[in-house]
Gaussian input, Z-matrix of N, CA and C with variables (Angstrom, degrees):
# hf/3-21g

backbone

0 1
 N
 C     1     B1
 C     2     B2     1     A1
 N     3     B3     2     A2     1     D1
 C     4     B4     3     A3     2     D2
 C     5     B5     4     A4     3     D3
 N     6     B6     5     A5     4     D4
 C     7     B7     6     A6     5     D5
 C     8     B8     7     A7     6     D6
 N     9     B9     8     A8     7     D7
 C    10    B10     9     A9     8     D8
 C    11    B11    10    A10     9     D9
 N    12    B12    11    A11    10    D10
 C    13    B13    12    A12    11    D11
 C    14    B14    13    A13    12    D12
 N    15    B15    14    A14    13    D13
 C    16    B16    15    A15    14    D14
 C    17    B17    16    A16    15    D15
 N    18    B18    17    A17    16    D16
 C    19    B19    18    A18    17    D17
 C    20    B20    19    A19    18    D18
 N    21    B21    20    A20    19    D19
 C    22    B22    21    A21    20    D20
 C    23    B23    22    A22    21    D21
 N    24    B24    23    A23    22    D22
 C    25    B25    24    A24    23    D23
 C    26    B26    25    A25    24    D24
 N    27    B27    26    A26    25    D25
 C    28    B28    27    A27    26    D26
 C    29    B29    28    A28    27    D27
 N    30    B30    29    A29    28    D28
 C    31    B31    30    A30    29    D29
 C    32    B32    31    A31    30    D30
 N    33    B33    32    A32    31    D31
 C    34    B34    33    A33    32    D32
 C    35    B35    34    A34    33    D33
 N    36    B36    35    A35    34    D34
 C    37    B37    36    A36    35    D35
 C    38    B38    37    A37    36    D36
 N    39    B39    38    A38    37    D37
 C    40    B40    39    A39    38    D38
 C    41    B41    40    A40    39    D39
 N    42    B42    41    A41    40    D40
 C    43    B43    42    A42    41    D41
 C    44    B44    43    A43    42    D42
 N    45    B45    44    A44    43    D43
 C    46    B46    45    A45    44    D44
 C    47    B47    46    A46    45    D45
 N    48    B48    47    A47    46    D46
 C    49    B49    48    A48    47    D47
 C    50    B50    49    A49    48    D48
 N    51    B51    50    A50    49    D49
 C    52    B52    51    A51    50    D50
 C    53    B53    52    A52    51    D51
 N    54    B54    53    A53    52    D52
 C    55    B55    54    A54    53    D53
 C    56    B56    55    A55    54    D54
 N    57    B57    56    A56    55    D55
 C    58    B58    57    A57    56    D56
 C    59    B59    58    A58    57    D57
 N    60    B60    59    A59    58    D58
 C    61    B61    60    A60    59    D59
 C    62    B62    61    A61    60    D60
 N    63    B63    62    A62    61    D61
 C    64    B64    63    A63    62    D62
 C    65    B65    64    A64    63    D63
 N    66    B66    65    A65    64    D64
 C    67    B67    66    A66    65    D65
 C    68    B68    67    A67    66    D66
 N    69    B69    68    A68    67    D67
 C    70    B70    69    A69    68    D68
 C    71    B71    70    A70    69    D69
 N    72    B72    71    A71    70    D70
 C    73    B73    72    A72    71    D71
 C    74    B74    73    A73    72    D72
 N    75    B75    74    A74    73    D73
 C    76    B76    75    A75    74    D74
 C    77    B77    76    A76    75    D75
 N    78    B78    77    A77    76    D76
 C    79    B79    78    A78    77    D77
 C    80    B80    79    A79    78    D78
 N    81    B81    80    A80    79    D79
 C    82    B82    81    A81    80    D80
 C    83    B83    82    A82    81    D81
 N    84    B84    83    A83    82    D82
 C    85    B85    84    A84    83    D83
 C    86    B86    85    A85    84    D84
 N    87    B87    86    A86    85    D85
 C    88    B88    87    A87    86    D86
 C    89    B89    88    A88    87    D87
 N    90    B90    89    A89    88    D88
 C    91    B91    90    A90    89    D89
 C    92    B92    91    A91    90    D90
 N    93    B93    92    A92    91    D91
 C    94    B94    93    A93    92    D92
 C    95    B95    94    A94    93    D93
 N    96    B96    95    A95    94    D94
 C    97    B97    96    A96    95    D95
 C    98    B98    97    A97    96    D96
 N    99    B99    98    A98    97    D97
 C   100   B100    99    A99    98    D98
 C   101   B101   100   A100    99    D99
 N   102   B102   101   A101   100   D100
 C   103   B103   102   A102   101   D101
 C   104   B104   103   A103   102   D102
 N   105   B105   104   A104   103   D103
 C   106   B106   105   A105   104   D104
 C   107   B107   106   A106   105   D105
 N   108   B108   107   A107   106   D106
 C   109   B109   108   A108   107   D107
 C   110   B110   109   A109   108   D108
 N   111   B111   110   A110   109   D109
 C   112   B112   111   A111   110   D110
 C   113   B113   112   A112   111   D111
 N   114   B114   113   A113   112   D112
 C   115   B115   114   A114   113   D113
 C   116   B116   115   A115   114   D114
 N   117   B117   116   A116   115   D115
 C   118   B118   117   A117   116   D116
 C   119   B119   118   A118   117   D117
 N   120   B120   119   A119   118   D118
 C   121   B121   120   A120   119   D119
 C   122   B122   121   A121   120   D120
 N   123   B123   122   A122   121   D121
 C   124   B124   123   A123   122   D122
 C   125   B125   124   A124   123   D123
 N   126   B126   125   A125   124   D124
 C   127   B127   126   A126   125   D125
 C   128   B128   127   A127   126   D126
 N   129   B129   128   A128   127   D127
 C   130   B130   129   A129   128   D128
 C   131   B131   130   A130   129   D129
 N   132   B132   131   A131   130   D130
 C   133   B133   132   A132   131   D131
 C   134   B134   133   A133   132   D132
 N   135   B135   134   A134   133   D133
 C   136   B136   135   A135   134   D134
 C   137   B137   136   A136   135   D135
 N   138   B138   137   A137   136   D136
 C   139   B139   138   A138   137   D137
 C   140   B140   139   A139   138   D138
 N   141   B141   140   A140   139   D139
 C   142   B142   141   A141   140   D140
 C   143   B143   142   A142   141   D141
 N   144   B144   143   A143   142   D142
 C   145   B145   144   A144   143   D143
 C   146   B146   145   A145   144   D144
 N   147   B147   146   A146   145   D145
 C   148   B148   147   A147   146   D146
 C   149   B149   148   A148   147   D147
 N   150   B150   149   A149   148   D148
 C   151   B151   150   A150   149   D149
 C   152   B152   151   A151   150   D150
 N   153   B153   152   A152   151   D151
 C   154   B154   153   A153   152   D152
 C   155   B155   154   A154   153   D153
 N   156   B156   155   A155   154   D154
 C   157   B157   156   A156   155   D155
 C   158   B158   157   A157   156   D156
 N   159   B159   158   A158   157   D157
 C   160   B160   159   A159   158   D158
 C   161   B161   160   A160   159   D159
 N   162   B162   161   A161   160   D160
 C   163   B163   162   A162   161   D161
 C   164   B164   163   A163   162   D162
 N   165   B165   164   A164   163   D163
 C   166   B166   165   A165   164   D164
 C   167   B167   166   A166   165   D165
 N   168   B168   167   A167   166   D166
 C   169   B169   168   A168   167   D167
 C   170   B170   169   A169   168   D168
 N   171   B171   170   A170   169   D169
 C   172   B172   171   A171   170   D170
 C   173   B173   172   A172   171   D171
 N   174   B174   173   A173   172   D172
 C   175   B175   174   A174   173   D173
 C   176   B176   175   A175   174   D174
 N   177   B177   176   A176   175   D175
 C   178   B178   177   A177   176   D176
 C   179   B179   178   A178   177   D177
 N   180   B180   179   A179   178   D178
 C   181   B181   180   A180   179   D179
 C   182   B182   181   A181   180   D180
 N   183   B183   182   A182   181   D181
 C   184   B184   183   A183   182   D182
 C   185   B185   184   A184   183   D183
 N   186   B186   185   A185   184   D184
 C   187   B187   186   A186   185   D185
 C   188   B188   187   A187   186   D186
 N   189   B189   188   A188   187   D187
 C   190   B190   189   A189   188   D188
 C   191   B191   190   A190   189   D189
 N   192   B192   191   A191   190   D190
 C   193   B193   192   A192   191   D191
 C   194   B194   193   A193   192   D192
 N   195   B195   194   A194   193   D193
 C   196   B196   195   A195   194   D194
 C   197   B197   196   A196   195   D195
 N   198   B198   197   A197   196   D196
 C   199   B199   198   A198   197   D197
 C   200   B200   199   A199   198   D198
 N   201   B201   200   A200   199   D199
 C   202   B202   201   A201   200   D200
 C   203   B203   202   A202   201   D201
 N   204   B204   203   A203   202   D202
 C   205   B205   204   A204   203   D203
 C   206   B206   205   A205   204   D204
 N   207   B207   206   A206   205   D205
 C   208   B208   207   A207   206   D206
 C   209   B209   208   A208   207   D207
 N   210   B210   209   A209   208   D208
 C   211   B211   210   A210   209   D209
 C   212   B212   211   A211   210   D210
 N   213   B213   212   A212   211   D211
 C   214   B214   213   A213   212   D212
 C   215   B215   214   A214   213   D213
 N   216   B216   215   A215   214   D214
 C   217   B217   216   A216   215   D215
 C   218   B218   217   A217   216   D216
 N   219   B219   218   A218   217   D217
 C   220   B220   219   A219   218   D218
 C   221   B221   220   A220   219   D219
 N   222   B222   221   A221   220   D220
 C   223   B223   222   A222   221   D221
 C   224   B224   223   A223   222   D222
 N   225   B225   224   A224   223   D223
 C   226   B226   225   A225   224   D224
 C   227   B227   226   A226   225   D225
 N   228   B228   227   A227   226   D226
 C   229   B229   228   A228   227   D227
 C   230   B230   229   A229   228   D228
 N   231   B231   230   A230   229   D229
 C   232   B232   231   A231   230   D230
 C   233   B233   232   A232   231   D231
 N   234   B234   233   A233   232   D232
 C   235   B235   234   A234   233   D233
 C   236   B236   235   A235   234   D234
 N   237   B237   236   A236   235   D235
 C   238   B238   237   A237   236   D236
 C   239   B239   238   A238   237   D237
 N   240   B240   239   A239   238   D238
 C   241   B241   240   A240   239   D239
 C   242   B242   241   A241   240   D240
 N   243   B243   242   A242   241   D241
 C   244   B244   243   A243   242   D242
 C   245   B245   244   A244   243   D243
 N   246   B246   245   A245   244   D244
 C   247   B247   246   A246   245   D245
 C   248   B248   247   A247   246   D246
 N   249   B249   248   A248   247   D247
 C   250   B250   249   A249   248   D248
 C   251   B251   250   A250   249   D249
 N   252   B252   251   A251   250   D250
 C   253   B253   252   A252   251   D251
 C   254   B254   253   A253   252   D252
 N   255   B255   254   A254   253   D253
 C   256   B256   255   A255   254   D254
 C   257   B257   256   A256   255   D255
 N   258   B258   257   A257   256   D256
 C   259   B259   258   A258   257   D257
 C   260   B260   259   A259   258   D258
 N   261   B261   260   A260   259   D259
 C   262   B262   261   A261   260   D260
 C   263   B263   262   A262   261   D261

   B1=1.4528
   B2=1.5198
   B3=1.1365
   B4=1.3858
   B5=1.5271
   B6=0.9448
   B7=1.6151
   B8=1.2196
   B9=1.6616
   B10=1.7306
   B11=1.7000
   B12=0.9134
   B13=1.7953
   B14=1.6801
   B15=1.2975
   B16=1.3632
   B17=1.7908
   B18=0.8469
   B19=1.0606
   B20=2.0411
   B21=1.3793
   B22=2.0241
   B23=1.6761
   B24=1.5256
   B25=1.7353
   B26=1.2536
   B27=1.1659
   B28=1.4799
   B29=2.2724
   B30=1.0745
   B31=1.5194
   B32=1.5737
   B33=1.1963
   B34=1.3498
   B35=1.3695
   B36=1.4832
   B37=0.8877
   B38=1.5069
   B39=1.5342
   B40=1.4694
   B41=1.9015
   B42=1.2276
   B43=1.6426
   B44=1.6098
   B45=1.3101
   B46=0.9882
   B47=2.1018
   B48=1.4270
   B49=2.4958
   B50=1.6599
   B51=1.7062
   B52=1.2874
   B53=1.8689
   B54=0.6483
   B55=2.1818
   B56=1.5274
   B57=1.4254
   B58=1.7549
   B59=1.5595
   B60=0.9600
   B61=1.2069
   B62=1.6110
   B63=1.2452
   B64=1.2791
   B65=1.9807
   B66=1.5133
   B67=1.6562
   B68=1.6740
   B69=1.5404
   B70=1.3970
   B71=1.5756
   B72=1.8143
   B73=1.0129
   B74=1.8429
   B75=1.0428
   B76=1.9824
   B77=1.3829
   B78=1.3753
   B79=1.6189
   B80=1.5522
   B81=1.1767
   B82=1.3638
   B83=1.6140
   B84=1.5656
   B85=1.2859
   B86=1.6966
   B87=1.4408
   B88=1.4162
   B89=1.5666
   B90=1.5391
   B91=1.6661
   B92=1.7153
   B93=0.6689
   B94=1.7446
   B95=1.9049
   B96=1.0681
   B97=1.6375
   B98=1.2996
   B99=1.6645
   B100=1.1992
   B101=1.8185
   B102=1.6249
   B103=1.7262
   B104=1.7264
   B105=1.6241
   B106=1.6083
   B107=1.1137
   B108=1.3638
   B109=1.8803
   B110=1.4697
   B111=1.4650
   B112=1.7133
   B113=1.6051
   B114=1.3633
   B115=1.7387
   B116=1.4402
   B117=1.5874
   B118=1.4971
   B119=2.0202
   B120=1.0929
   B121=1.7017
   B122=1.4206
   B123=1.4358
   B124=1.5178
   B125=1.7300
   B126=0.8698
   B127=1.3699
   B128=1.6724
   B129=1.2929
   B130=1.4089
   B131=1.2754
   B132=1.3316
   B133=1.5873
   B134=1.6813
   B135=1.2662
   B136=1.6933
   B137=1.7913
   B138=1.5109
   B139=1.4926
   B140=2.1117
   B141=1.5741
   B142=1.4095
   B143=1.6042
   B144=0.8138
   B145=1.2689
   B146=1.4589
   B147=1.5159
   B148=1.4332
   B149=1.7790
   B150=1.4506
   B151=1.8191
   B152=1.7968
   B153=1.5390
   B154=1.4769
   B155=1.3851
   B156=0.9538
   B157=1.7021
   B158=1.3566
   B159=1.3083
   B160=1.7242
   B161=1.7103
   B162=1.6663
   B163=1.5402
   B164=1.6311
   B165=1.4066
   B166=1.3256
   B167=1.4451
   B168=1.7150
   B169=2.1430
   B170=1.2797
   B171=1.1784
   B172=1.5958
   B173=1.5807
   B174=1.5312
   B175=1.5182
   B176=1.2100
   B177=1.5293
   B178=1.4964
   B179=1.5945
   B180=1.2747
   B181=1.0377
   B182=2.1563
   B183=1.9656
   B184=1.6725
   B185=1.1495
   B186=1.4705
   B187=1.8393
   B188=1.3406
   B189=1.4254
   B190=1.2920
   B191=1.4842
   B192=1.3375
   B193=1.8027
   B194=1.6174
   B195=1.5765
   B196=1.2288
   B197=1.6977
   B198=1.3641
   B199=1.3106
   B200=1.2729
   B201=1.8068
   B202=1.7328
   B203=1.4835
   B204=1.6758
   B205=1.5228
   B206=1.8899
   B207=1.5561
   B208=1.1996
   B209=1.3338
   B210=1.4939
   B211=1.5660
   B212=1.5484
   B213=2.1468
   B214=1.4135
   B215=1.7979
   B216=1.6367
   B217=1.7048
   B218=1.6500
   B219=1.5775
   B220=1.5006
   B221=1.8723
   B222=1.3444
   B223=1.6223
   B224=1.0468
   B225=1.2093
   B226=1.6087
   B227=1.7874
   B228=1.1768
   B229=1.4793
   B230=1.2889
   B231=1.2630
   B232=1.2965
   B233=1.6812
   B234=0.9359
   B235=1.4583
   B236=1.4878
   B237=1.0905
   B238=1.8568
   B239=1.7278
   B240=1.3293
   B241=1.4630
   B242=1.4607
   B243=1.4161
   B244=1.8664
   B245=2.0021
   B246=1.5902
   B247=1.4810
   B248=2.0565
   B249=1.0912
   B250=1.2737
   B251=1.3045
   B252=1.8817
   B253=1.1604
   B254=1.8195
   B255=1.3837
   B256=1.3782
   B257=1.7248
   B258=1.0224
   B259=1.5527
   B260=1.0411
   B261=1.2496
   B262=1.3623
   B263=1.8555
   A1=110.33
   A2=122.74
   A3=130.12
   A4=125.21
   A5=127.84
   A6=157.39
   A7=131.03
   A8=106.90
   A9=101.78
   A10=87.44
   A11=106.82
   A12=117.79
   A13=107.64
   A14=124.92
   A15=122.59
   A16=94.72
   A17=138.77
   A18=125.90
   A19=122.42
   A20=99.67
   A21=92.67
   A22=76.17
   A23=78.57
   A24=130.81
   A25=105.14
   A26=107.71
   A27=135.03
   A28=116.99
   A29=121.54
   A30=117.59
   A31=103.67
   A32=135.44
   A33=141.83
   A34=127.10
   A35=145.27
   A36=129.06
   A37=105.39
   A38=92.66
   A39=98.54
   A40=105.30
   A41=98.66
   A42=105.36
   A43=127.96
   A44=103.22
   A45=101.84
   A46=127.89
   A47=96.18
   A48=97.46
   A49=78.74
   A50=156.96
   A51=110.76
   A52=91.31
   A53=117.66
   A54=139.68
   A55=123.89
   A56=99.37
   A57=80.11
   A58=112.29
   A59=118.46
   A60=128.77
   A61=115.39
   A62=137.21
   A63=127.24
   A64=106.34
   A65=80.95
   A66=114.65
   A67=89.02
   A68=86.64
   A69=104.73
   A70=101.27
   A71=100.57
   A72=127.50
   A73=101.74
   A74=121.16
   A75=129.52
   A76=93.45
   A77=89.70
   A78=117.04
   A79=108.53
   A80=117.80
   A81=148.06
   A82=117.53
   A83=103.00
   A84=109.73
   A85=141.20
   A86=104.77
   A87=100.95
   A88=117.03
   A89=115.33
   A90=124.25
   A91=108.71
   A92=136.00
   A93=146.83
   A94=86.59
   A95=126.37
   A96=134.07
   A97=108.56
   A98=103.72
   A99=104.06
   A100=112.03
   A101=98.35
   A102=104.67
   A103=90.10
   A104=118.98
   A105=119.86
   A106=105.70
   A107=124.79
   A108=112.33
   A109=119.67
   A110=95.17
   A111=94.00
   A112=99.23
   A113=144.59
   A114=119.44
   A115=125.94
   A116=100.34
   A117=92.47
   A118=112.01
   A119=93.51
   A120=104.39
   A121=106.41
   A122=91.81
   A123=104.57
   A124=120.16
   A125=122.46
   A126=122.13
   A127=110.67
   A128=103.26
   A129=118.26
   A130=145.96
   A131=91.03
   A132=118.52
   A133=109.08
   A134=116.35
   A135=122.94
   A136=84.14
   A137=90.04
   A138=100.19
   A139=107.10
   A140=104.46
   A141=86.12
   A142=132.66
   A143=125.92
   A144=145.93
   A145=123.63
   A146=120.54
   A147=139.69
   A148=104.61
   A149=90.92
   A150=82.74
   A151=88.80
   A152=99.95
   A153=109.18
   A154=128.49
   A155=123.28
   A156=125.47
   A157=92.97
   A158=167.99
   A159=156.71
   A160=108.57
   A161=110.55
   A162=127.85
   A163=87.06
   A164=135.32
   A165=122.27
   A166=139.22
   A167=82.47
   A168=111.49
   A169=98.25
   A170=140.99
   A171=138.65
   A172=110.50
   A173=112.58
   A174=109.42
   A175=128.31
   A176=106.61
   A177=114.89
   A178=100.64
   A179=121.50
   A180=108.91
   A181=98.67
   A182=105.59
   A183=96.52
   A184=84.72
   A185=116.30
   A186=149.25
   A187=99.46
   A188=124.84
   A189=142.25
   A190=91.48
   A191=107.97
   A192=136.45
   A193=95.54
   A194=130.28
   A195=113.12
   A196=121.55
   A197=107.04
   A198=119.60
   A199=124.67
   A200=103.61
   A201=109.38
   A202=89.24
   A203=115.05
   A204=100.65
   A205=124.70
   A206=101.01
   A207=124.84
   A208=88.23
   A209=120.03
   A210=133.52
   A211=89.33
   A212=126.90
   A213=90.71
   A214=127.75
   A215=102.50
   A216=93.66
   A217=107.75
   A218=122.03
   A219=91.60
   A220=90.19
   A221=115.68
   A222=100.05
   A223=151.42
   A224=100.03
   A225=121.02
   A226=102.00
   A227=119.63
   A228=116.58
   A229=135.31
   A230=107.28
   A231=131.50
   A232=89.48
   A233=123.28
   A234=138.94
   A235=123.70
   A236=106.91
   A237=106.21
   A238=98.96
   A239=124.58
   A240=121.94
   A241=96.70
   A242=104.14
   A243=116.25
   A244=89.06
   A245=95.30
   A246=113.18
   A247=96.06
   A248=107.07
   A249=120.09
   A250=121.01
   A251=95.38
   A252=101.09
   A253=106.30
   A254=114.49
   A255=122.35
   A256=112.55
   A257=122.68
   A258=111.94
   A259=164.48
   A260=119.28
   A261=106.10
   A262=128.58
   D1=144.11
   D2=169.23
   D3=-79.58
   D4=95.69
   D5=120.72
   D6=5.00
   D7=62.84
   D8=-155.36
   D9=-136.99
   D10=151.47
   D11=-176.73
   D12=-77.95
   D13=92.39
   D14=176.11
   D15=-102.75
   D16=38.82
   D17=152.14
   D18=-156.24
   D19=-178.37
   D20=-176.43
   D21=-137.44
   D22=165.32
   D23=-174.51
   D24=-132.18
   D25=103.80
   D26=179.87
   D27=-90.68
   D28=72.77
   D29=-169.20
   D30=-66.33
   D31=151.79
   D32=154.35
   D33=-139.70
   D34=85.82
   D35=-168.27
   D36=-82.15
   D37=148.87
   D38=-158.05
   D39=-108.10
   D40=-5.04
   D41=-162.06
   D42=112.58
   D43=-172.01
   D44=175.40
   D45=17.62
   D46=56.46
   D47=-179.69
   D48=71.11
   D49=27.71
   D50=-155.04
   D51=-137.57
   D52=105.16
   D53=168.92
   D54=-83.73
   D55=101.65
   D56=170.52
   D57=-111.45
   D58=139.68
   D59=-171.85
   D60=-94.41
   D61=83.97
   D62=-171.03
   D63=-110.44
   D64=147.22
   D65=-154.71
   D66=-121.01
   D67=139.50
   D68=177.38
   D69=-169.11
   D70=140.31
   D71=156.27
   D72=108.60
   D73=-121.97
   D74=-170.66
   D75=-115.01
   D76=129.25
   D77=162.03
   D78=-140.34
   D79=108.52
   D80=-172.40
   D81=-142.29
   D82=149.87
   D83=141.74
   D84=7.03
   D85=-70.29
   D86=177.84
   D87=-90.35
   D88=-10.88
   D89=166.96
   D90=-84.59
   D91=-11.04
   D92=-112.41
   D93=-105.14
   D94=-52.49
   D95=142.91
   D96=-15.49
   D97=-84.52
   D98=-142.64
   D99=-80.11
   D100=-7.78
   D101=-160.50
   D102=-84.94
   D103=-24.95
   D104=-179.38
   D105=-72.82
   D106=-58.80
   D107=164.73
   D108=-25.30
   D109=-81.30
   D110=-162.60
   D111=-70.20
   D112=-25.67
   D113=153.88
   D114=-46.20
   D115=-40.20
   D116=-174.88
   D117=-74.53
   D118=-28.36
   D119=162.15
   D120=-36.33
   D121=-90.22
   D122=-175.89
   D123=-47.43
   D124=-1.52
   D125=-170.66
   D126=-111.09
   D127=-16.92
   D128=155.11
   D129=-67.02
   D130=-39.21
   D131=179.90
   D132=-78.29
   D133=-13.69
   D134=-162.93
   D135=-97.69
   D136=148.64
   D137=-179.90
   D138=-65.91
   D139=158.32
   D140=176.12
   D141=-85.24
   D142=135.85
   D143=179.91
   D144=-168.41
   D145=-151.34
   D146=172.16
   D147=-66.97
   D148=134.03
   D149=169.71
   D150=-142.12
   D151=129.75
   D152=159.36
   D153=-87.46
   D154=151.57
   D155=-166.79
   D156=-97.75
   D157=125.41
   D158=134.81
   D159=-87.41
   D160=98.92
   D161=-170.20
   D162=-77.15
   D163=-32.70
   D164=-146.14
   D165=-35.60
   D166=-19.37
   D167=-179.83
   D168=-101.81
   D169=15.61
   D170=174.39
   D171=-76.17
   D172=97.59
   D173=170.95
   D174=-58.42
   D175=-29.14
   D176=-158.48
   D177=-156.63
   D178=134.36
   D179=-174.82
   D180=-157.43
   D181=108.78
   D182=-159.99
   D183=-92.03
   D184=-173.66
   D185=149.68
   D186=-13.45
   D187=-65.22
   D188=-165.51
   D189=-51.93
   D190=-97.65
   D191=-171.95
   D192=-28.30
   D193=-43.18
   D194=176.83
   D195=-63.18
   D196=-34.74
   D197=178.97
   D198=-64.15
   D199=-30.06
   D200=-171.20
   D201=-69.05
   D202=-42.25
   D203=-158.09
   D204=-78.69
   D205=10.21
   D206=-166.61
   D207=-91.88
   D208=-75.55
   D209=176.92
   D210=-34.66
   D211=-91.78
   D212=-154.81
   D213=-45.16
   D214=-26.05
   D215=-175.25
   D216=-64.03
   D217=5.20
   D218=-179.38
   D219=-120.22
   D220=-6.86
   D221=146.12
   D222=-58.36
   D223=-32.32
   D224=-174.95
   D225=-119.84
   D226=96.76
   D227=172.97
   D228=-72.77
   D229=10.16
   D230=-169.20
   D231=-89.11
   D232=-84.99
   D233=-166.04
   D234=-38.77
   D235=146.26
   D236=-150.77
   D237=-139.96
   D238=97.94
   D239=176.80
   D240=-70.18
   D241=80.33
   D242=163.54
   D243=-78.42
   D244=148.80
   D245=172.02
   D246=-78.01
   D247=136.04
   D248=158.34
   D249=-149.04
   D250=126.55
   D251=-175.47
   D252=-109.79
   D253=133.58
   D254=164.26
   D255=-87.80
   D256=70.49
   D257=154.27
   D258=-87.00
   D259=116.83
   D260=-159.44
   D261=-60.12

């Protein structure tokens, strides 16, 4: 499968131990590699505490892409797929 970055990783520390992590664009199968690397990167580098996941920019999201983000939530125990909604 081809291995091409259809999506961004957005970090924000918010304060107080508190990270949100916002995701946007395809998470699939053929990214599904490379989007667990550079998350698990990035999720390292943030001080420890709480980190929220915000899918709200997720175009596409397969079987796979649900699973990677299951696996990082059971790497990183910190991290909490809280629902966040940005509305305008």
């Amino acid at each position: 499968m081809d291995s091409h970055k259809t999506y961004n990783i957005h970090v924000r520390e918010e304060g107080g131990g508190k990270t949100l992590l916002s995701l946007s664009g395809r998470i699939e199968t053929g990214n599904l590699h490379l989007f667990l690397s550079e998350a698990d990167g990035l999720v390292h580098q943030v001080s420890p505490g709480s980190i929220r996941v915000d899918l709200s920019r997720v175009e596409y999201l397969d079987s796979a892409g649900a699973l990677g983000l299951l696996q990082l939530e059971d790497r990183r125990s910190q991290i909490h797929f809280s629902p966040v909604c940005q509305c305008d």
